[in-house]
N, C-alpha and C positions, 0 to 999 in steps of 0.2 A: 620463683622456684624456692621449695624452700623443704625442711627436714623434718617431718611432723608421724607420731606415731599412726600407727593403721588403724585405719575404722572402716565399718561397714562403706562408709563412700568413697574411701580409697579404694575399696576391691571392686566397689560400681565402676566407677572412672578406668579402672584400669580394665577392666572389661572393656566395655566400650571405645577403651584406644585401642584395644588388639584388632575389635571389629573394623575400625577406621583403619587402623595397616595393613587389613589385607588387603592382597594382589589383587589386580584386576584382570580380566582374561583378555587376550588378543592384542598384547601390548608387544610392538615392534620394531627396537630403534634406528635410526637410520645411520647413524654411524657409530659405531659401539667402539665405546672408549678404555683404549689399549691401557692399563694401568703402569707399563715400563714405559710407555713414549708420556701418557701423564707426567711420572714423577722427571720425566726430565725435561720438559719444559716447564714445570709450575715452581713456582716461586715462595717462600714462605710469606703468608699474609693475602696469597691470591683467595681469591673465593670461588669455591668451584659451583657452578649451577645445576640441576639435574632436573630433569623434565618428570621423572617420577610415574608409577604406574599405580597407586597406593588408591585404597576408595578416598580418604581424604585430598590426595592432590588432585583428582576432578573439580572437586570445589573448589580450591586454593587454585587450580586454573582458571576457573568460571570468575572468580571473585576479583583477583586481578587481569584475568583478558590476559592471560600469555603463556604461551612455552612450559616457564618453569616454575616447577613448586616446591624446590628446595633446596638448601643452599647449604654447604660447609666451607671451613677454613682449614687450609692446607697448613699445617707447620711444619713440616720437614721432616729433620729426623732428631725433631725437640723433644721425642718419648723415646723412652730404650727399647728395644727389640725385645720381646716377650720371652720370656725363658721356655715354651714348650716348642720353640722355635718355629712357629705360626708367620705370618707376614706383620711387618713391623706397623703398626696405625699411623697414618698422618694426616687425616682431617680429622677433625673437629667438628662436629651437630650438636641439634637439636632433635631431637624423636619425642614426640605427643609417648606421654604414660613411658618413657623411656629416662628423657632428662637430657642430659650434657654426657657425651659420651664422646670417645676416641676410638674412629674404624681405618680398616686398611684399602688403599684403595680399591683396589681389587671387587669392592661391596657394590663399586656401580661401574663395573665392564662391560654391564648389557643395558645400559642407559644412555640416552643422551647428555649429553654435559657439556656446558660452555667455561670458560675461565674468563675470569673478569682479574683486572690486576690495576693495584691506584697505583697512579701514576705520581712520580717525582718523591715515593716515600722514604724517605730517611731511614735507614740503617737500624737508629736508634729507636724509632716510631713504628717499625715493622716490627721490632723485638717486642714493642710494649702491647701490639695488637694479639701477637702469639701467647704472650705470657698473661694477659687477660683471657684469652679460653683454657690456657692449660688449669690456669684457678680455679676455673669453673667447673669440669670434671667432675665426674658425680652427682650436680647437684640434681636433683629430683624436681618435676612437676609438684604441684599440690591439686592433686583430680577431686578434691572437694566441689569447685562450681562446675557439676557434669554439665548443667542448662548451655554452658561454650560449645561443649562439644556435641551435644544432640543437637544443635543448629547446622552439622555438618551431616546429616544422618537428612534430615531436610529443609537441603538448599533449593530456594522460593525467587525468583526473578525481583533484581533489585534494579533501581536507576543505579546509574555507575557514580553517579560522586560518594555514593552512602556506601559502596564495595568494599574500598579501603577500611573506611573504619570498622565495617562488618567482623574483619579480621580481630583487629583489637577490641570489639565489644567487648562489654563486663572488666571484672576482676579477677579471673582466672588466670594463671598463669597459661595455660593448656594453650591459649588461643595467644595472648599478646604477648608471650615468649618465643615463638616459632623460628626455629632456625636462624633465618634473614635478622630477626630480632637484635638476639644477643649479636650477631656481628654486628652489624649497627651501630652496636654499645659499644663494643670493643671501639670501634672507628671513630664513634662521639667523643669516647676518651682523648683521643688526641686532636680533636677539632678538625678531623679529615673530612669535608663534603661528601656525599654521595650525591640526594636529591636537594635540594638547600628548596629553600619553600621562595618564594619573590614579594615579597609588599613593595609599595612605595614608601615613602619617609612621610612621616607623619606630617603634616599641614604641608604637604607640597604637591598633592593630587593634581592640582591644575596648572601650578607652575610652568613657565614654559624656557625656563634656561635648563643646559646639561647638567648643570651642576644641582639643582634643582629635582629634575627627573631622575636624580640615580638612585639606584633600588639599593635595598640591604637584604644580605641576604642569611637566613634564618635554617639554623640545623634543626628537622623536624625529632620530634621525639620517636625514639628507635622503633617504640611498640609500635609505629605504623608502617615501618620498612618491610617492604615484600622482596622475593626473590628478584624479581623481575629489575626492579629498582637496579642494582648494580650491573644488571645487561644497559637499561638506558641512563645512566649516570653519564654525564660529559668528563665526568672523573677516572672514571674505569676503563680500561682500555683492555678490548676484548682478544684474547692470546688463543690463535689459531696451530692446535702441534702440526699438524698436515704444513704449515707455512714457515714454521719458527728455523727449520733447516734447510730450506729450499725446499725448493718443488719447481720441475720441467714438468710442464704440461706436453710436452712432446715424449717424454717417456712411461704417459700413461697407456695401458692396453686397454682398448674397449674390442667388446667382445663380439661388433660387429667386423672387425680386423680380423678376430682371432676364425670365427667361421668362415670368412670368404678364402684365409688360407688350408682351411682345413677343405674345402670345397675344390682345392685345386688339386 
């Protein structure tokens, strides 16, 4: 991402990501995410998932095979409350032709959304993950390599091991900055796993002691982290608000209850 004056391919690109953010029609969530029970279970440094309704998250579903196609970081209440007295921002994205920007959550009530939160982080290390997006703020795309994102415009049936990298093709920032991305980085920073990649140790392939067989394990470079990644991380531990205060499943009303007494 980077700060460069405008040209004719800026104003192409930027087109073209407006076309990619439109809505899609007939998008339905199945449990739409309250933004006051959000802020009070999420955490600063969790990452919130979103399943997204956008023409570009069909691809970004296709490409990774899941749920969700986009992803922010929650900081809290690390930005001041706006002076036109609006709702105060607490996550942190990425938006294609948008950049690094600061929304309220309130922006996805009518979405699906998971919360993903690492586990065992440090006080100190949660601060440093916060304070690596609040920097980042502002920065802009560079929609010079439009060829990224007219790959999104038509998406073509791939084997899946080549999906992943599909994402990060080229030099564009457009495509291998995407949301999931920069957090990634943030998390790299501090040598926190998400996916860690598995080799074995060099000339020990065949070996047959433990000590021999033990893998090393390798933080992959961020431009290949997808959304999805921090729902399957063995790192992340996925934060349920329906569950985080209790929950009696006996004091749930279904509404086959509710008509047999209305029938009496």
């Amino acid at each position: 991402m980077t700060e460069r004056s405008d040209t004719l391919l800026d104003r192409f690109g930027r087109f073209l990501a407006g076309r990619l953010q439109a809505e899609s029609s007939g998008y339905e969530p199945y449990t739409p995410s309250d933004p006051e029970t959000l802020r009070r279970v999420l955490a600063p440094g969790d990452v919130l998932l979103i399943e997204g309704n956008l023409r570009i998250s069909a691809t970004i579903k296709y490409l990774t095979q899941s749920t969700w196609s986009h992803s922010a970081l929650y900081v809290g209440d690390a930005l001041p409350e706006p002076e036109d007295g609006s709702e105060r921002p607490r996550l942190i994205e990425v938006n294609l032709g948008e950049g690094c920007v600061a929304v309220p959550l309130s922006k996805y009530r009518t979405y699906n959304t998971r919360i993903c939160r690492a586990s065992g982080l440090s006080p100190e290390d949660r601060e440093h993950v916060v304070d690596f997006m609040l920097k980042r703020i502002g920065l802009k795309y560079d929609l010079k390599n439009i060829f990224d994102m007219l790959r999104y415009f038509f998406p073509v049936p791939m084997p899946v091991r080549w999906r992943r990298r599909a994402i990060a093709f080229g030099s564009g920032d457009p495509t291998r900055a995407i949301c999931s991305s920069l957090i990634a980085q943030a998390y790299e920073e501090i040598r926190y796993p998400i996916l860690p990649e598995i080799t074995r140790a060099p000339g020990r392939a065949s070996a047959q002691s433990s000590y021999s067989r033990s893998e090393i394990l390798h933080i992959r470079h961020h431009s290949l982290y997808t959304p999805r990644d921090f729902d399957l991380s063995p790192f992340f531990r996925i934060v349920k608000p329906t569950l985080e205060y209790g929950f009696d499943y006996r004091s749930v009303n279904w509404a086959q209850e509710k008509q047999a007494q209305d029938a009496r």
